[in-house]
Each structure stands twice: as structure tokens, then as C-alpha cells.
N, CA and C atoms as a LAMMPS dump frame, in Angstrom:
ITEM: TIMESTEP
0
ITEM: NUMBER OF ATOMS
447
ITEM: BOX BOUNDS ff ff ff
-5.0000000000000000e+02 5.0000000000000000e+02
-5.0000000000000000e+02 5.0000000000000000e+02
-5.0000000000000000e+02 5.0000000000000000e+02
ITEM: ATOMS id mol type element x y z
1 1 1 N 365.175 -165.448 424.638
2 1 2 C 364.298 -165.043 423.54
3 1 3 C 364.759 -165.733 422.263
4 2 1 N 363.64 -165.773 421.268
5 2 2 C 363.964 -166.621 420.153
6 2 3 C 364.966 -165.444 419.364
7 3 1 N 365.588 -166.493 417.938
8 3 2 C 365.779 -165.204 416.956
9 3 3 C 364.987 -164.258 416.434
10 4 1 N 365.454 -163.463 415.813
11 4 2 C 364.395 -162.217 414.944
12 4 3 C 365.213 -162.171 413.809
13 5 1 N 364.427 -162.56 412.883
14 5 2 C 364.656 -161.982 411.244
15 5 3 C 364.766 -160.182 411.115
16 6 1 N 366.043 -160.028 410.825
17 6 2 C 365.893 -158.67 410.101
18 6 3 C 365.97 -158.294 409.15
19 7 1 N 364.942 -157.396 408.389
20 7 2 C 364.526 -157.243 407.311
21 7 3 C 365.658 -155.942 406.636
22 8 1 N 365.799 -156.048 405.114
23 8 2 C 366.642 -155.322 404.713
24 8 3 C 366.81 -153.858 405.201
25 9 1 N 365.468 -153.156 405.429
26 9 2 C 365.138 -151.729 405.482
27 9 3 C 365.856 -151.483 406.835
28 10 1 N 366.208 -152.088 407.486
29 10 2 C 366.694 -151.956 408.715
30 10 3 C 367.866 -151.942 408.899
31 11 1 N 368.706 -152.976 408.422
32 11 2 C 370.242 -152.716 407.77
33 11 3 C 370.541 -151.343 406.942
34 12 1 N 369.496 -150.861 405.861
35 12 2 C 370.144 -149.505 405.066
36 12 3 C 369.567 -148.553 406.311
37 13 1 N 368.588 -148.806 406.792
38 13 2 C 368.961 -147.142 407.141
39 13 3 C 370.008 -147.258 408.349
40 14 1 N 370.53 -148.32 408.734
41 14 2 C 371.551 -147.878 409.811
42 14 3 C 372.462 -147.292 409.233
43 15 1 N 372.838 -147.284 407.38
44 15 2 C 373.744 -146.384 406.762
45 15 3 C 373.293 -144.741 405.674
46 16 1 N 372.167 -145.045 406.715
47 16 2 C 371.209 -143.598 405.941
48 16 3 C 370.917 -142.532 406.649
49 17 1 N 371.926 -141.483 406.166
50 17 2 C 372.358 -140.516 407.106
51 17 3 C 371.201 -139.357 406.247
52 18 1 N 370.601 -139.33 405.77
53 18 2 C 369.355 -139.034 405.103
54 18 3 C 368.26 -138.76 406.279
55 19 1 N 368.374 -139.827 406.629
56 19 2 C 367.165 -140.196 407.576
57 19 3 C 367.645 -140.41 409.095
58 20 1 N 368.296 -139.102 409.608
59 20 2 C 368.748 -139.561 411.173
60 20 3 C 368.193 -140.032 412.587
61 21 1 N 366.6 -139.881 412.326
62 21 2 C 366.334 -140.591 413.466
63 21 3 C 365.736 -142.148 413.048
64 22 1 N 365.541 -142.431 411.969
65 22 2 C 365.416 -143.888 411.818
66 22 3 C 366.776 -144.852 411.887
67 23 1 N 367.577 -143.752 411.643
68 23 2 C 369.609 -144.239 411.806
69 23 3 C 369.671 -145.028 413.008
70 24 1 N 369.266 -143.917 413.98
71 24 2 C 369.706 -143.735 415.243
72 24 3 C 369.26 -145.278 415.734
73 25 1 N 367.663 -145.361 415.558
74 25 2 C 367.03 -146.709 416.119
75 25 3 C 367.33 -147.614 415.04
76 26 1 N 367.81 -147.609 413.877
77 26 2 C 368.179 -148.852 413.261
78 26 3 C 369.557 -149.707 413.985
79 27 1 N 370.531 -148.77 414.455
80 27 2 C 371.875 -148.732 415.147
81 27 3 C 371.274 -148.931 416.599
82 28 1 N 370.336 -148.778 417.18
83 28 2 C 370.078 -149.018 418.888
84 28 3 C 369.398 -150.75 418.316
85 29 1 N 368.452 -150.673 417.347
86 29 2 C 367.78 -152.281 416.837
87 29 3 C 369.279 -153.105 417.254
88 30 1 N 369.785 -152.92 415.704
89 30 2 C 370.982 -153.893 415.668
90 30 3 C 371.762 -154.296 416.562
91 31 1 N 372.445 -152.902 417.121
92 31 2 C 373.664 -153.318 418.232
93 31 3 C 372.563 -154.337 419.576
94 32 1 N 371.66 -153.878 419.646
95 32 2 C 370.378 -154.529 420.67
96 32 3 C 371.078 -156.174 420.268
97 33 1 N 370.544 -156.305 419.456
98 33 2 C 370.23 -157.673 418.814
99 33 3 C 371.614 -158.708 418.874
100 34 1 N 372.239 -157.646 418.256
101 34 2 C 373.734 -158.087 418.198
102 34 3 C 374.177 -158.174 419.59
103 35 1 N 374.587 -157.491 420.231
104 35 2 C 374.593 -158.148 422.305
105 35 3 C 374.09 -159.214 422.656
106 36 1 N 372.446 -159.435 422.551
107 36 2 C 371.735 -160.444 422.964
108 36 3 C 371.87 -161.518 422.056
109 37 1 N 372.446 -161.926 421.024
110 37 2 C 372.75 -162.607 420.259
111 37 3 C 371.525 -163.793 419.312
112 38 1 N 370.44 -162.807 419.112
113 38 2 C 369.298 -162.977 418.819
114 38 3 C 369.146 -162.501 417.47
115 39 1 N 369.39 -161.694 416.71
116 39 2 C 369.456 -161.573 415.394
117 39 3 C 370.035 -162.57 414.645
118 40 1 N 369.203 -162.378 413.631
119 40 2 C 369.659 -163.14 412.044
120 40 3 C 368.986 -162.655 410.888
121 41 1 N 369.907 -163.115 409.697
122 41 2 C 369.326 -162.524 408.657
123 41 3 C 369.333 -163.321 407.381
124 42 1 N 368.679 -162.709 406.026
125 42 2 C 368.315 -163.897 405.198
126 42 3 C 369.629 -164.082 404.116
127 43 1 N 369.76 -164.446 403.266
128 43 2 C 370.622 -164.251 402.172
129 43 3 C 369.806 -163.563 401.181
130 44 1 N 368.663 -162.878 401.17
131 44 2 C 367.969 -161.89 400.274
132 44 3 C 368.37 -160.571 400.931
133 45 1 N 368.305 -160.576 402.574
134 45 2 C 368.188 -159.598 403.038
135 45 3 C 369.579 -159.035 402.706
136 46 1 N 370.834 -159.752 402.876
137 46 2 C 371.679 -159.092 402.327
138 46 3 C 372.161 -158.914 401.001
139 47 1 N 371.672 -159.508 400.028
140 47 2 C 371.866 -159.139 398.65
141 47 3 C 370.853 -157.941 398.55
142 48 1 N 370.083 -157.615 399.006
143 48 2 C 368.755 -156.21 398.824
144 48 3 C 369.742 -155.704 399.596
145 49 1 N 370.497 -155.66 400.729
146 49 2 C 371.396 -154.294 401.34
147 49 3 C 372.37 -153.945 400.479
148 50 1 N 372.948 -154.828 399.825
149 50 2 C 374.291 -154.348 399.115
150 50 3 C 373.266 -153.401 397.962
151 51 1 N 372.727 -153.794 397.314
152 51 2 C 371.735 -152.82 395.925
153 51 3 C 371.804 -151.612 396.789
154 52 1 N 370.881 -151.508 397.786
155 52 2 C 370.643 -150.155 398.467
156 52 3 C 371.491 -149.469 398.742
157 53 1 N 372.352 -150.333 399.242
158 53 2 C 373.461 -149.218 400.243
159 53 3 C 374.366 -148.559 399.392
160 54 1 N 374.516 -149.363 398.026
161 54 2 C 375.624 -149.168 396.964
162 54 3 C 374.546 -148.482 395.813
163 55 1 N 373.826 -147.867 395.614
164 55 2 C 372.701 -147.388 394.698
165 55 3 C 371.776 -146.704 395.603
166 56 1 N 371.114 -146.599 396.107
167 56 2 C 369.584 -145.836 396.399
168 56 3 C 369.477 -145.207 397.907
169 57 1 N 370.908 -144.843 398.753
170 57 2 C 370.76 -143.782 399.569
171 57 3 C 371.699 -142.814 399.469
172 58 1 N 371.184 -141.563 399.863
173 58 2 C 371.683 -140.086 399.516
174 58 3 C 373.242 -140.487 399.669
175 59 1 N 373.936 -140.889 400.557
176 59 2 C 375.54 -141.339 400.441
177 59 3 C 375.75 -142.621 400.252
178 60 1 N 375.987 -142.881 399.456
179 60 2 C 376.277 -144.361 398.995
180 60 3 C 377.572 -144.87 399.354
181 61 1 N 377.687 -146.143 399.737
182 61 2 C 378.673 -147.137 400.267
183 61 3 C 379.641 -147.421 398.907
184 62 1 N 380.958 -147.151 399.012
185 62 2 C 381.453 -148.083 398.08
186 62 3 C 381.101 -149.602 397.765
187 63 1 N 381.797 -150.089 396.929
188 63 2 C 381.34 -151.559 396.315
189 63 3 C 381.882 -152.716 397.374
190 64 1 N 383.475 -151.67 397.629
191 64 2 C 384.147 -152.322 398.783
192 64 3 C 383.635 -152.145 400.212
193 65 1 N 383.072 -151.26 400.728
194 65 2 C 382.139 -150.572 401.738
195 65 3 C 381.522 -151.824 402.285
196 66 1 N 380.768 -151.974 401.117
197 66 2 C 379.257 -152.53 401.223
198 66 3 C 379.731 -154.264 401.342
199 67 1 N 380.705 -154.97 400.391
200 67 2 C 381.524 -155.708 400.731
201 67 3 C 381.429 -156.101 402.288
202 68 1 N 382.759 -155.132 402.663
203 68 2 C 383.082 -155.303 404.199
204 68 3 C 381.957 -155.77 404.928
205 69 1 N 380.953 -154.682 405.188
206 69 2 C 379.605 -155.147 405.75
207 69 3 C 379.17 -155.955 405.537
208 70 1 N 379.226 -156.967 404.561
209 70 2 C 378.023 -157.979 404.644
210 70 3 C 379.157 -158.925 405.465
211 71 1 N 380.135 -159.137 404.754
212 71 2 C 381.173 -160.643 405.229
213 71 3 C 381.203 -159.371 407.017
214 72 1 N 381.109 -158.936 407.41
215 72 2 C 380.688 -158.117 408.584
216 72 3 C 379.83 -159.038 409.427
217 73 1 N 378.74 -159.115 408.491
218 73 2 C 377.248 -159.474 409.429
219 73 3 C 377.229 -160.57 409.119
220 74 1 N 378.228 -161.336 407.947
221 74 2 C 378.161 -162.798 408.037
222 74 3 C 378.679 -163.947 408.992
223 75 1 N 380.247 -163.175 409.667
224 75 2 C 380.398 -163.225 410.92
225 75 3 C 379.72 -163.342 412.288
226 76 1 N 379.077 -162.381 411.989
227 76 2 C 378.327 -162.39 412.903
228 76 3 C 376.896 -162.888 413.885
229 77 1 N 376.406 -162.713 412.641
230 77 2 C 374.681 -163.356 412.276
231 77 3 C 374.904 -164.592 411.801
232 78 1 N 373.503 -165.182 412.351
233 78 2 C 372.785 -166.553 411.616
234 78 3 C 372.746 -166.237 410.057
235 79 1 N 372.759 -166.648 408.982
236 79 2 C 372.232 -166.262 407.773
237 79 3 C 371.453 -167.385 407.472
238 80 1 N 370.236 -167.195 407.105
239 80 2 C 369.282 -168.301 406.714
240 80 3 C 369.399 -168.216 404.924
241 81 1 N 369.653 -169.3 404.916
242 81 2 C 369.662 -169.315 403.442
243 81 3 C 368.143 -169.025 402.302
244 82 1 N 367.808 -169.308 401.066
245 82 2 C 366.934 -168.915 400.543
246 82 3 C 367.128 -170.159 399.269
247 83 1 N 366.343 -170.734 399.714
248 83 2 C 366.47 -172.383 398.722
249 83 3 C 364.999 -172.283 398.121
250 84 1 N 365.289 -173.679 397.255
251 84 2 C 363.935 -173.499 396.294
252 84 3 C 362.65 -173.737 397.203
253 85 1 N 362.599 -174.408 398.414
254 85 2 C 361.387 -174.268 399.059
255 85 3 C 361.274 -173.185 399.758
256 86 1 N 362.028 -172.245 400.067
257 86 2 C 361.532 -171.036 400.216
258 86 3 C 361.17 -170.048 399.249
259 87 1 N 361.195 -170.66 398.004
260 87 2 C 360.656 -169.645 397.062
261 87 3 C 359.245 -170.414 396.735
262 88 1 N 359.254 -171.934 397.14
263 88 2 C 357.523 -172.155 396.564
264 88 3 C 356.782 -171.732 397.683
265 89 1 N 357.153 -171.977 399.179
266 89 2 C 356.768 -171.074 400.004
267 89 3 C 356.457 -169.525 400.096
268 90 1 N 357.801 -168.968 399.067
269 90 2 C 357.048 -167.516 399.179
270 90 3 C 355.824 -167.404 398.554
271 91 1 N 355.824 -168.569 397.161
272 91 2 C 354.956 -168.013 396.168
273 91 3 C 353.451 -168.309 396.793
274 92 1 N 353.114 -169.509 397.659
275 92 2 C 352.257 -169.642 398.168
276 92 3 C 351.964 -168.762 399.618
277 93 1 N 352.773 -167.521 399.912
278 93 2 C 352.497 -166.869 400.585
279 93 3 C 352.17 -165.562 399.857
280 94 1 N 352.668 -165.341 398.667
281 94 2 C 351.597 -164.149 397.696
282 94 3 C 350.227 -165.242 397.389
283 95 1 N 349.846 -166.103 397.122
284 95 2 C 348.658 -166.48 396.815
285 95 3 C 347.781 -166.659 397.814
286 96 1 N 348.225 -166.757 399.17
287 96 2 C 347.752 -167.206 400.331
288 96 3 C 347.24 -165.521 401.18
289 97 1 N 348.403 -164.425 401.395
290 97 2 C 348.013 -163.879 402.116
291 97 3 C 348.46 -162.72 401.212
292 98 1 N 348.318 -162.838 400.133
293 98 2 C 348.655 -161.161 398.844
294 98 3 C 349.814 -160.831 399.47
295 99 1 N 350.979 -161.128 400.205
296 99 2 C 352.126 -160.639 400.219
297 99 3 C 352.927 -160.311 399.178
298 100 1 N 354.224 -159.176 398.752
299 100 2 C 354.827 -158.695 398.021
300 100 3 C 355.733 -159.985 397.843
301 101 1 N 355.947 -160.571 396.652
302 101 2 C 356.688 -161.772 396.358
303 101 3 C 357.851 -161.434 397.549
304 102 1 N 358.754 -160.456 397.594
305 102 2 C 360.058 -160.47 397.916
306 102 3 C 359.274 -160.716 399.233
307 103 1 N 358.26 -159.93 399.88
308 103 2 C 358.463 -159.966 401.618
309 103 3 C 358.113 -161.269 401.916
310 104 1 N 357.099 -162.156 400.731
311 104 2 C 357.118 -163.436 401.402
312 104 3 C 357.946 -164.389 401.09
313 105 1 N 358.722 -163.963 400.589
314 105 2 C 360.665 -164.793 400.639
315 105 3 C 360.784 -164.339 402.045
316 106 1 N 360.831 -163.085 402.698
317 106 2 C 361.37 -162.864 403.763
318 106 3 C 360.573 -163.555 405.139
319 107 1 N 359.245 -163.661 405.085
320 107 2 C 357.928 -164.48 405.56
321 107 3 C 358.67 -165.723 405.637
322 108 1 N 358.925 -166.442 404.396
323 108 2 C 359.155 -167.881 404.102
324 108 3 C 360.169 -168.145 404.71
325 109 1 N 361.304 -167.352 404.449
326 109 2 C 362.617 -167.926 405.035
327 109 3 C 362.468 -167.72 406.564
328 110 1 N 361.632 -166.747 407.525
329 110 2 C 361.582 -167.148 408.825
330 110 3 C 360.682 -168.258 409.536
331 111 1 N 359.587 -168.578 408.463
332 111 2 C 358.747 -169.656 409.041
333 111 3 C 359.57 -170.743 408.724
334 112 1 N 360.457 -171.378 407.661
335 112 2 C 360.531 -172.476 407.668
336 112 3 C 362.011 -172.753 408.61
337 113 1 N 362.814 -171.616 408.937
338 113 2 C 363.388 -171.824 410.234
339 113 3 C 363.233 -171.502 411.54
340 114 1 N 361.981 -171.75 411.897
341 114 2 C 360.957 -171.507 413.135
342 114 3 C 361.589 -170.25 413.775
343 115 1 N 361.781 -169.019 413.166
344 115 2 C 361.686 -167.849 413.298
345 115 3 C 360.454 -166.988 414.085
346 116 1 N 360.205 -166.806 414.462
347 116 2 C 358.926 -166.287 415.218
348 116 3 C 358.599 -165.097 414.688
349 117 1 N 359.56 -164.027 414.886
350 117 2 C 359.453 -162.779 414.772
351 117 3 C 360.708 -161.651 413.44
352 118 1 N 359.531 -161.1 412.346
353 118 2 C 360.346 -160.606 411.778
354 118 3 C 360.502 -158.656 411.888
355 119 1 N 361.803 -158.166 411.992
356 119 2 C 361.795 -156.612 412.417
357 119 3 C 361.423 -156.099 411.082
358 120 1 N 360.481 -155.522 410.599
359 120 2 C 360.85 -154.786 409.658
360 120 3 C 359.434 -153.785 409.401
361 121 1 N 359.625 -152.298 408.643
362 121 2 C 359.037 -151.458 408.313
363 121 3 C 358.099 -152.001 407.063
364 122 1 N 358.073 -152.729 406.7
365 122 2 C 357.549 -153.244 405.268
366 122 3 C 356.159 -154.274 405.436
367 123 1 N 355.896 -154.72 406.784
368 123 2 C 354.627 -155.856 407.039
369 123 3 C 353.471 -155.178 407.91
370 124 1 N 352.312 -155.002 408.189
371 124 2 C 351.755 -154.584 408.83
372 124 3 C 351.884 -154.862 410.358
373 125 1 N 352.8 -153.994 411.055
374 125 2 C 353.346 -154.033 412.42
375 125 3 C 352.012 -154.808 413.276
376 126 1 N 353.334 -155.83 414.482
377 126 2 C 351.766 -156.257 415.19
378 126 3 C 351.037 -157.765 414.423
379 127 1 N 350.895 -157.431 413.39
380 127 2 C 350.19 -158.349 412.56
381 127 3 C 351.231 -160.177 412.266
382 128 1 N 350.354 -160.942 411.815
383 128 2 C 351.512 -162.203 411.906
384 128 3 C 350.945 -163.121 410.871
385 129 1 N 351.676 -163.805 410.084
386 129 2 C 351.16 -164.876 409.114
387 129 3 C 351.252 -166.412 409.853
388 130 1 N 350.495 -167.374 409.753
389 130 2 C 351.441 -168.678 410.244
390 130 3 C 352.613 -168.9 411.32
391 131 1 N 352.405 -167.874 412.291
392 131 2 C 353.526 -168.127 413.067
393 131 3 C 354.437 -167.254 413.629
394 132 1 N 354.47 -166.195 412.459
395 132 2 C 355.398 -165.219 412.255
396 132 3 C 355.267 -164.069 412.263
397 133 1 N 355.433 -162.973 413.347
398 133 2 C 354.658 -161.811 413.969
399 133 3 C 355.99 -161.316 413.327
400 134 1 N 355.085 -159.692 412.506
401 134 2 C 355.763 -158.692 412.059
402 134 3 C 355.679 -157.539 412.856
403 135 1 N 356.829 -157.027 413.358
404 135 2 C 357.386 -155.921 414.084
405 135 3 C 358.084 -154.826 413.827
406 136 1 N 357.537 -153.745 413.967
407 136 2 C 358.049 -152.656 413.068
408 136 3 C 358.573 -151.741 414.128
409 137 1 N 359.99 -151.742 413.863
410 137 2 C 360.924 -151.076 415.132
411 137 3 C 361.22 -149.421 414.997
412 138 1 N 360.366 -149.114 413.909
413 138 2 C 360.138 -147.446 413.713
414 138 3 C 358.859 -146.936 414.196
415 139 1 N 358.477 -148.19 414.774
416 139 2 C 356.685 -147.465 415.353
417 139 3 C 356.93 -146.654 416.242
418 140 1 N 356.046 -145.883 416.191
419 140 2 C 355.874 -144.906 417.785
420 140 3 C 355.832 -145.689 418.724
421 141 1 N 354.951 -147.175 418.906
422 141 2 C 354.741 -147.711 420.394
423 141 3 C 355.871 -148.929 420.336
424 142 1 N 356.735 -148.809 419.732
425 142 2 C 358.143 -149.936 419.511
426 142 3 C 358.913 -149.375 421.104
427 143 1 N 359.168 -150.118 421.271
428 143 2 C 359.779 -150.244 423.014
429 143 3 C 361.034 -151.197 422.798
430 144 1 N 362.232 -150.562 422.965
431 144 2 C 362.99 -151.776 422.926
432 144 3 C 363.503 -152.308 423.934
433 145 1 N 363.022 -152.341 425.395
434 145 2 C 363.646 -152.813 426.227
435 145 3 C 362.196 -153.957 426.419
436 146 1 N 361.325 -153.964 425.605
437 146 2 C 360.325 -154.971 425.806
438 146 3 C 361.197 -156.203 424.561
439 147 1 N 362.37 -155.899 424.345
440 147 2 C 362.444 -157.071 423.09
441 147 3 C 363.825 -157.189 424.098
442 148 1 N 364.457 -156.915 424.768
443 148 2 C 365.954 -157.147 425.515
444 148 3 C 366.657 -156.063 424.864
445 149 1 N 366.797 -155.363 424.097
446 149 2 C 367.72 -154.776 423.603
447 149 3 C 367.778 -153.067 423.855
């Protein structure tokens, strides 16, 4: 299977004990992904996790916490970078398909590294721009043994 872009919302809630059954499948997503060695992620996606995880959930990550984790997943994961043609790309993906500037940074940075598929709660599940089918791994009909994981 190809890679999958994962989108920020998916990284915080694996530390959002707020929200325990989106935890649960953010942590079955990842570790999935992470085994099959099919995940990757953007350099937005982890500068938007550190904000969140360190600011805007009910238990917040230290500075050092949040730290650890990324050089964590930098190890680990592909990180696709976020260069200036992925920002004229995003911008022509808000003019093109009304995407939220940031999600079509996240759009941009998987099309222009022939990304296929991005995980995240934030795109209309199912649905796909140019290439790039958005998958929302909190759906009711999300199956994860249809993705390997």
C-alpha cells in the first residue's frame, strides 16, 4: 500500500484523554500505520500538533512532552516538507476547490509527493481532490483492517 498523510487532528487526539473513544482509534490509526510502515506526515502537521497538544486539550503536554513527540515521529515517519510550491499550490487549492488555506497546505503537500490518501477528520470523508482521497478514520463505516492496519 501507498503512504497516507496524517493529518494533525489525528496525532492530538491520540493525546486527548477528553475524548476517549476517538483516543482509542487515533492510537489503533497510528500504531496501524506505524507497523505497516505506511504513514507520513507534513512539517505543518507537526508544528499544528505541538500548538494543540501544548495549548488546546483538556491535559496539556509539557513544552518538553510535546518536544519528545515530535523528534518521536521524526524518527520515525516520512516528513514531507512544506516549501514555497506547496504554499502556491495550497493557494490554488483554496481558489480551485474553496479549501481551508491550512487543509490545502495539507492537500498540497500530499499531491505534490504522490501521496494518494490523506487520514483526517477535517475533509469531506470518501471525497478526493486531484488525486488525493480524504479519509476520515472516526467514521462509523472506517474499517481498519480494509487499510492493513
Amino acid at each position: 500500500m501507498d503512504a497516507i498523510l496524517v493529518d494533525t487532528n489525528i496525532l492530538v487526539y491520540a493525546y486527548d484523554r477528553s475524548e476517549p473513544k476517538k483516543q482509542r482509534r487515533a492510537l489503533q490509526v497510528l500504531d496501524g500505520l506505524a507497523r505497516a510502515g505506511i504513514g507520513c506526515l507534513s512539517a505543518q502537521v507537526l508544528s499544528e500538533f505541538f500548538v494543540n497538544v501544548t495549548r488546546k486539550i483538556a491535559a496539556p503536554l509539557s513544552v518538553a512532552q510535546a518536544i519528545e513527540r515530535i523528534e518521536h515521529y521524526m524518527q520515525l515517519w516520512p516528513v514531507l516538507e512544506v516549501t514555497a510550491q506547496t504554499v502556491l499550490e495550497a493557494v490554488r487549492g483554496t481558489r480551485e476547490y474553496s479549501l481551508s488555506f491550512w487543509d490545502a497546505q495539507i492537500w498540497a503537500a500530499a499531491r505534490l509527493n504522490q501521496v494518494g490518501v490523506v487520514f483526517s477528520e477535517d475533509f469531506n470523508s470518501g471525497g478526493g481532490v486531484e488525486g488525493v482521497r480524504f479519509v476520515n478514520p472516526f467514521a462509523n463505516d472506517f474499517r481498519a483492517e480494509e487499510w492493513g492496519l
